[in-house]
C-alpha positions as CSV (number, residue, x, y, z in Angstrom):
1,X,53.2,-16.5,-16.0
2,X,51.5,-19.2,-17.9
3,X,51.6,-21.4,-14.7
4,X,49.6,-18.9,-13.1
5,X,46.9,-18.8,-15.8
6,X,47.0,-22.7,-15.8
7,X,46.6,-22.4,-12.0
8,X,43.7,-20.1,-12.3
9,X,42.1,-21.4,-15.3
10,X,42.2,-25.6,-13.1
11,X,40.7,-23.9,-9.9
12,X,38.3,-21.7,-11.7
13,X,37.1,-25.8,-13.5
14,X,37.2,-26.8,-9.2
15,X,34.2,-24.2,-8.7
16,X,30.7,-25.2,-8.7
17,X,29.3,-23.4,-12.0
18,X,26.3,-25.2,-12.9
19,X,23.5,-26.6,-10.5
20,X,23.9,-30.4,-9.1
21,X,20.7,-31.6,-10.1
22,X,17.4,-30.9,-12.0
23,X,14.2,-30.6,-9.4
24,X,10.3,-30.1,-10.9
25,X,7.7,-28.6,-9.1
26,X,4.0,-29.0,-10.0
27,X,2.7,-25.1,-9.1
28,X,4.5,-22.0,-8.4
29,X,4.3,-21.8,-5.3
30,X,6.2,-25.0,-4.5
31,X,8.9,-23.8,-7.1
32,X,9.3,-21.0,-5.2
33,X,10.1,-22.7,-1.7
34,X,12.5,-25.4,-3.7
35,X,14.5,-22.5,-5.0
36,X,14.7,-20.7,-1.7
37,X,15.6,-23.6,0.2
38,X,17.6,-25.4,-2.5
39,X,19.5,-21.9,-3.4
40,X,22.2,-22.8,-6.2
41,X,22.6,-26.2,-5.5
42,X,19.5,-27.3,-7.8
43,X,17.4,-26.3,-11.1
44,X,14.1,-25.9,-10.1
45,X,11.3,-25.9,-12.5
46,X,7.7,-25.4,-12.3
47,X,5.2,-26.9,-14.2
48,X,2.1,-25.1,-14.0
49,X,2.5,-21.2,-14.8
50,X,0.8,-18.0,-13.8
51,X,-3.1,-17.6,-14.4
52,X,-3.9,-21.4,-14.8
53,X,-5.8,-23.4,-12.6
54,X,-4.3,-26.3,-11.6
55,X,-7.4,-28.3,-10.7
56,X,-8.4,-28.6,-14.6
57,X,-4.6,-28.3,-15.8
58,X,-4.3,-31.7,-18.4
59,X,-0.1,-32.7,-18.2
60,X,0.8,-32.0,-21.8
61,X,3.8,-34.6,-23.5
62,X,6.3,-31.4,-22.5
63,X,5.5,-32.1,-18.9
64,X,5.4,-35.4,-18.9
65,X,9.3,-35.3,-20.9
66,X,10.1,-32.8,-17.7
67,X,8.9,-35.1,-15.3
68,X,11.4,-37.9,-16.6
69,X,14.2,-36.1,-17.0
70,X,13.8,-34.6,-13.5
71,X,15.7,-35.9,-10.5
72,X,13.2,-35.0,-7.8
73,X,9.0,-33.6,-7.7
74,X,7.4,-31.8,-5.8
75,X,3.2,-31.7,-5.9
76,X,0.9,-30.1,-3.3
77,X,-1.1,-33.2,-3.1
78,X,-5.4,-33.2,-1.5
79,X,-6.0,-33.6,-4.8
80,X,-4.8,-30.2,-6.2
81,X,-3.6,-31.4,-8.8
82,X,-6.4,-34.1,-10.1
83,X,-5.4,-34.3,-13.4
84,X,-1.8,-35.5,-13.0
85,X,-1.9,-37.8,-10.6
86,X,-1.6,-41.0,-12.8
87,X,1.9,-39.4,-14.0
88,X,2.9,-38.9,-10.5
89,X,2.2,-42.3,-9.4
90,X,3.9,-43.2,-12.9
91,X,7.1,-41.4,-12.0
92,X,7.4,-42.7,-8.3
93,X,7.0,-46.4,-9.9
94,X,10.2,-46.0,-11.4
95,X,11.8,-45.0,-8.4
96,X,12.0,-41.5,-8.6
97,X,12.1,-39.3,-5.6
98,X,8.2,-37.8,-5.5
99,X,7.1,-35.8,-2.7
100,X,3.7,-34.3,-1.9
101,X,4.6,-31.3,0.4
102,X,1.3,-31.2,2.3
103,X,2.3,-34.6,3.8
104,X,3.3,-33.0,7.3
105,X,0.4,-31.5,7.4
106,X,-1.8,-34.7,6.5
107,X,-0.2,-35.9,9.6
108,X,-1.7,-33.0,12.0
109,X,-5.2,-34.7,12.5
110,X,-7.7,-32.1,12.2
111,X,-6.0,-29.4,10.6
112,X,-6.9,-30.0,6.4
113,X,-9.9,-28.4,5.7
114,X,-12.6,-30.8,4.4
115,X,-16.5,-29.8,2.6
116,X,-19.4,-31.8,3.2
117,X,-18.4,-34.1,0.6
118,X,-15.9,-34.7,2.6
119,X,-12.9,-33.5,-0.4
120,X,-10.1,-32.0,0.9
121,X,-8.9,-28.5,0.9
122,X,-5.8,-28.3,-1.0
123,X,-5.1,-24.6,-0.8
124,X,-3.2,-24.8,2.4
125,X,-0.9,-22.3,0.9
126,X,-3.5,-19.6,1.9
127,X,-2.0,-20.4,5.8
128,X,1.1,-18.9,6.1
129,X,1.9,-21.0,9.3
130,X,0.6,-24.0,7.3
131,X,3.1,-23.4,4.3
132,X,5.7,-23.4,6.7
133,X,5.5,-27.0,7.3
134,X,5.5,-27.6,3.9
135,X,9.2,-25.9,3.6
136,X,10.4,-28.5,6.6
137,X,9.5,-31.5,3.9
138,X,11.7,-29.5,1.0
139,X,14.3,-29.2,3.5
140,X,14.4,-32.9,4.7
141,X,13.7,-34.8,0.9
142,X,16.5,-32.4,-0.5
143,X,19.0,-33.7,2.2
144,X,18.0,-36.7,2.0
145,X,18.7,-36.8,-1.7
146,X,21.6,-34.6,-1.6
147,X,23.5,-35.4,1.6
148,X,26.2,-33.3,1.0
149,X,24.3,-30.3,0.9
150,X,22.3,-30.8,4.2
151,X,24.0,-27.8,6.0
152,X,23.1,-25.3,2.9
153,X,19.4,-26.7,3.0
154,X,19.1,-26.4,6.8
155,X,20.4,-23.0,6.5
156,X,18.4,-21.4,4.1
157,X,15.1,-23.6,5.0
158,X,15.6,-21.0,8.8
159,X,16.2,-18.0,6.6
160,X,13.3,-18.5,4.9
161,X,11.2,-19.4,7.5
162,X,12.2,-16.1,9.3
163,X,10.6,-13.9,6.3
164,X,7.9,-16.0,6.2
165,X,7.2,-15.4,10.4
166,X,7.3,-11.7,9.1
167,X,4.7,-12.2,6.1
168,X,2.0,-14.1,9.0
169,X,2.5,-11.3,11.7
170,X,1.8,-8.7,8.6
171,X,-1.4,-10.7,7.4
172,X,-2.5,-11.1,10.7
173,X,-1.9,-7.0,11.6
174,X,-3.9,-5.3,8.5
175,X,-6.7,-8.2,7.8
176,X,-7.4,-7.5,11.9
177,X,-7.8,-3.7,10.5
178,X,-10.8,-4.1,8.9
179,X,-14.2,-3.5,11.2
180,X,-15.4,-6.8,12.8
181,X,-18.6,-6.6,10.3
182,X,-17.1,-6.5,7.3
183,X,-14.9,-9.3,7.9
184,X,-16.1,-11.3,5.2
185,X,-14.2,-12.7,1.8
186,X,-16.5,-13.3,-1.2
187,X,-14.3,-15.1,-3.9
188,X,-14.9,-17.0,-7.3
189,X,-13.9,-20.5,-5.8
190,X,-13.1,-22.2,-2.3
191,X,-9.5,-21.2,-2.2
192,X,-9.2,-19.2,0.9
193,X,-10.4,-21.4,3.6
194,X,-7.0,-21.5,5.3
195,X,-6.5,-17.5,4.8
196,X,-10.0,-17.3,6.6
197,X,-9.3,-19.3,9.6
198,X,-6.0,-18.4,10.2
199,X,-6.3,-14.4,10.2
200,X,-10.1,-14.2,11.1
201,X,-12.4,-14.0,7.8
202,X,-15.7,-15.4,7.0
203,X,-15.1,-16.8,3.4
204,X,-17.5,-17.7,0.9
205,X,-16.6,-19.0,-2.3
206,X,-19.4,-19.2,-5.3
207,X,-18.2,-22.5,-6.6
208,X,-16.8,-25.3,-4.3
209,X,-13.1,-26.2,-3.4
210,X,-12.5,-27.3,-7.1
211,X,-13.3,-25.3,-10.2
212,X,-14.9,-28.1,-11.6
213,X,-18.1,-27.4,-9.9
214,X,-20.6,-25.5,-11.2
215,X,-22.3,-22.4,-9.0
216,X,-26.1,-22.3,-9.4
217,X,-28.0,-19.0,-9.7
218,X,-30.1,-20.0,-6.6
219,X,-26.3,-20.3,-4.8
220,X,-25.9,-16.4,-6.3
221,X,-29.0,-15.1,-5.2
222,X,-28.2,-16.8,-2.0
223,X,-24.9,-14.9,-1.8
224,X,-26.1,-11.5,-2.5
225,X,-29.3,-11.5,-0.4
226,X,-26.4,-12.2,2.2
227,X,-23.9,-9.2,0.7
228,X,-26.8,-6.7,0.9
229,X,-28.2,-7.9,4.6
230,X,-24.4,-7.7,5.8
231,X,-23.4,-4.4,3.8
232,X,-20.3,-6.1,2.7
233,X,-18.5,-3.4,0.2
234,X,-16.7,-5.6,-1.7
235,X,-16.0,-9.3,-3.2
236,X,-13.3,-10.2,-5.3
237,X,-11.6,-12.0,-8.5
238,X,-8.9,-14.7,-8.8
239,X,-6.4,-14.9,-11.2
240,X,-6.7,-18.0,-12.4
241,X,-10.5,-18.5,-12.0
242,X,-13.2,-17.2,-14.8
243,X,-15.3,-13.7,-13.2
244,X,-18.4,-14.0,-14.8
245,X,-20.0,-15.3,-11.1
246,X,-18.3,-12.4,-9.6
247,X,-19.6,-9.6,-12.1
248,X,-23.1,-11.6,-11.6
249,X,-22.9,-11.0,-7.9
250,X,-22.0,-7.0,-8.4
251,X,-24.6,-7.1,-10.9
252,X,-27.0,-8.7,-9.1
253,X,-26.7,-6.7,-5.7
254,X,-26.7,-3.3,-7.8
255,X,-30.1,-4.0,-9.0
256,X,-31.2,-4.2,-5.6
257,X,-29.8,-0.8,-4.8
258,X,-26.2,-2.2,-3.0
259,X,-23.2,-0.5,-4.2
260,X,-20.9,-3.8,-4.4
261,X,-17.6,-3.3,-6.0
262,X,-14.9,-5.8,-7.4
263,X,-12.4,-5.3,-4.7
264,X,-9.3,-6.2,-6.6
265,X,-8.0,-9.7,-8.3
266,X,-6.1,-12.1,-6.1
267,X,-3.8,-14.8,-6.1
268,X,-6.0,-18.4,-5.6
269,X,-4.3,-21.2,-7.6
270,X,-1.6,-19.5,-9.4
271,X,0.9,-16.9,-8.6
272,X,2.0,-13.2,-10.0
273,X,3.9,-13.4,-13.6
274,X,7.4,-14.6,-13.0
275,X,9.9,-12.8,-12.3
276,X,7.8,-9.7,-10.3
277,X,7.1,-9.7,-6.9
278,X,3.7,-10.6,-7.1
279,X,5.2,-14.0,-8.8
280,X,6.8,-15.1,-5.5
281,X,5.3,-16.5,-2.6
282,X,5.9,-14.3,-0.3
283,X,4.8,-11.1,-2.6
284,X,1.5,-13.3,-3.9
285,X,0.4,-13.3,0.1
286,X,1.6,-9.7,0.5
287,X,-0.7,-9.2,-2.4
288,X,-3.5,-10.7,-1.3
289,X,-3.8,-9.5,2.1
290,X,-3.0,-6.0,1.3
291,X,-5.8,-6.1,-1.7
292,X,-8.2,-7.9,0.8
293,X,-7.7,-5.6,4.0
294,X,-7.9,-2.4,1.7
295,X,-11.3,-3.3,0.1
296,X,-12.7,-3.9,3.0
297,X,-11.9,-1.0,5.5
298,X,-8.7,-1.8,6.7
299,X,-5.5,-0.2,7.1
300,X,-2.6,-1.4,5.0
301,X,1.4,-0.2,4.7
302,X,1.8,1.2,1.2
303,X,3.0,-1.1,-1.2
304,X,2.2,-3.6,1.3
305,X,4.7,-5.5,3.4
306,X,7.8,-4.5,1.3
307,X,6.7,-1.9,-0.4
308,X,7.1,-3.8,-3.5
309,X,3.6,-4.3,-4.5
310,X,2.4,-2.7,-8.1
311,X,-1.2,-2.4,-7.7
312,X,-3.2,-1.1,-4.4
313,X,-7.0,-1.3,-4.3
């Protein structure tokens, strides 16, 4: 009998009980495709949490101790994350593995989004089909830092593209919903570019692709002369971006007899809390096209793709 329990007790020390290695990911939405693709084989950490905009976000001495002590980064990268990329540059200097998971993308020619100062679009999370490039670079940097788990990243890198071939044809259904003339997103900041192209929006955003400019009341006036003329019924809030432009906008069109309402708050910069739907990738996109398409005339699946979203608009 005590064999036995010896026996069980030596193969039970034989099983893998505690992750292999430690992985840091600048925003939430990269966390989220390290842990799916990564599964149980790595701690995944994010840097950057839920309502906080990664364009201003200053790397505190707890980030930069993070950072160390992980064994592989992940950023975004087209500037996103402005702010902290002296430590990133810091990091890779030593040798450490650092990846910017746009760089597939960087490599399609014309496809990053670009203003007419010519500073790049970072948001290419907003493009479902976009994002899915960026999961091919988890999957290749994880194998090639942890060979011997190639086959579990490969595998679960095709799972999660699968659900995320489900999210685009469900973004691309209900934002087609809504009436060709009020096809139009009116947002805080520049985030939604991608969103816009790839499922067929006009986007405007009242400050530029970064939060750090500043929107001019002669750019609002310009925006709600064009809300009134276009009988948009809606424009929206972020999360993570300041509504006082917004409110200005709503304000600004009612005193000129438009009915404009706040459609709803989305995701820009910064996912759901963690831990809820909303605080996943896949349930941040579900949310924002469900909030977008409802606001505007469309027709949506309660709860949205899953049924698993908490608030409707």
């Amino acid at each position: 009998m005590k064999f036995l329990l010896f026996l069980s007790l030596g193969l039970l020390n034989l099983l893998p009980i505690h992750a292999e290695f430690n992985a840091v990911a600048t925003v939430g939405m990269i966390a989220d495709i390290v842990r799916e693709v990564a599964g149980d084989r790595a701690e995944v950490e994010g840097m950057i949490g839920e309502g906080v905009d990664p364009h201003l976000y200053k790397p505190t001495r707890r980030d930069v101790v993070m950072l160390s002590k992980a064994d592989i980064i992940f950023y975004n990268g087209l500037m996103l994350e402005g702010k902290m990329g002296d430590v990133l540059v810091r990091m890779a200097r030593k040798g450490k593995p650092v990846y910017a998971v746009t760089e597939e993308i960087l490599d399609q020619g014309d496809y990053v989004i670009t203003d007419e100062e010519n500073h790049f679009d970072p948001h290419v999370w907003m493009d479902v089909q976009g994002w899915m490039r960026a999961v091919s670079v988890v999957e290749k940097a994880l194998s090639a830092y942890d060979p011997e788990g190639a086959d579990v990243y490969s595998s679960n890198a095709n799972d999660y593209r699968g659900k995320l071939e489900a999210l685009d044809a469900y973004a691309k259904r209900v934002i087609g919903s809504i009436p060709e003339s009020q096809r139009v997103l009116v947002t805080a900041h520049d985030a939604f570019g991608y969103l816009g192209r790839a499922y067929g929006l006009e986007v405007r955003g009242i400050q530029g692709l970064s939060t750090e400019s500043e929107a001019g009341v002669q750019d609002i006036e310009t925006l709600i002369s064009f809300l009134i003329e276009n009988k948009i019924p809606a424009v929206f809030v972020e999360s993570s971006v300041a509504d006082k432009n917004v409110r200005a906008l709503v304000e600004g069109a009612k005193a000129k007899g438009h009915d404009l309402k706040i459609g709803g708050e989305l995701f820009s910069d910064a996912m759901g809390p963690t831990g809820s739907y909303e605080g996943t990738y896949i349930g941040m996109i579900d949310h924002n096209v469900t909030t977008i398409a409802s606001a505007l005339g469309g027709e949506v699946d309660h709860g949205g793709m899953q049924q698993k979203l908490h608030h409707e608009h």
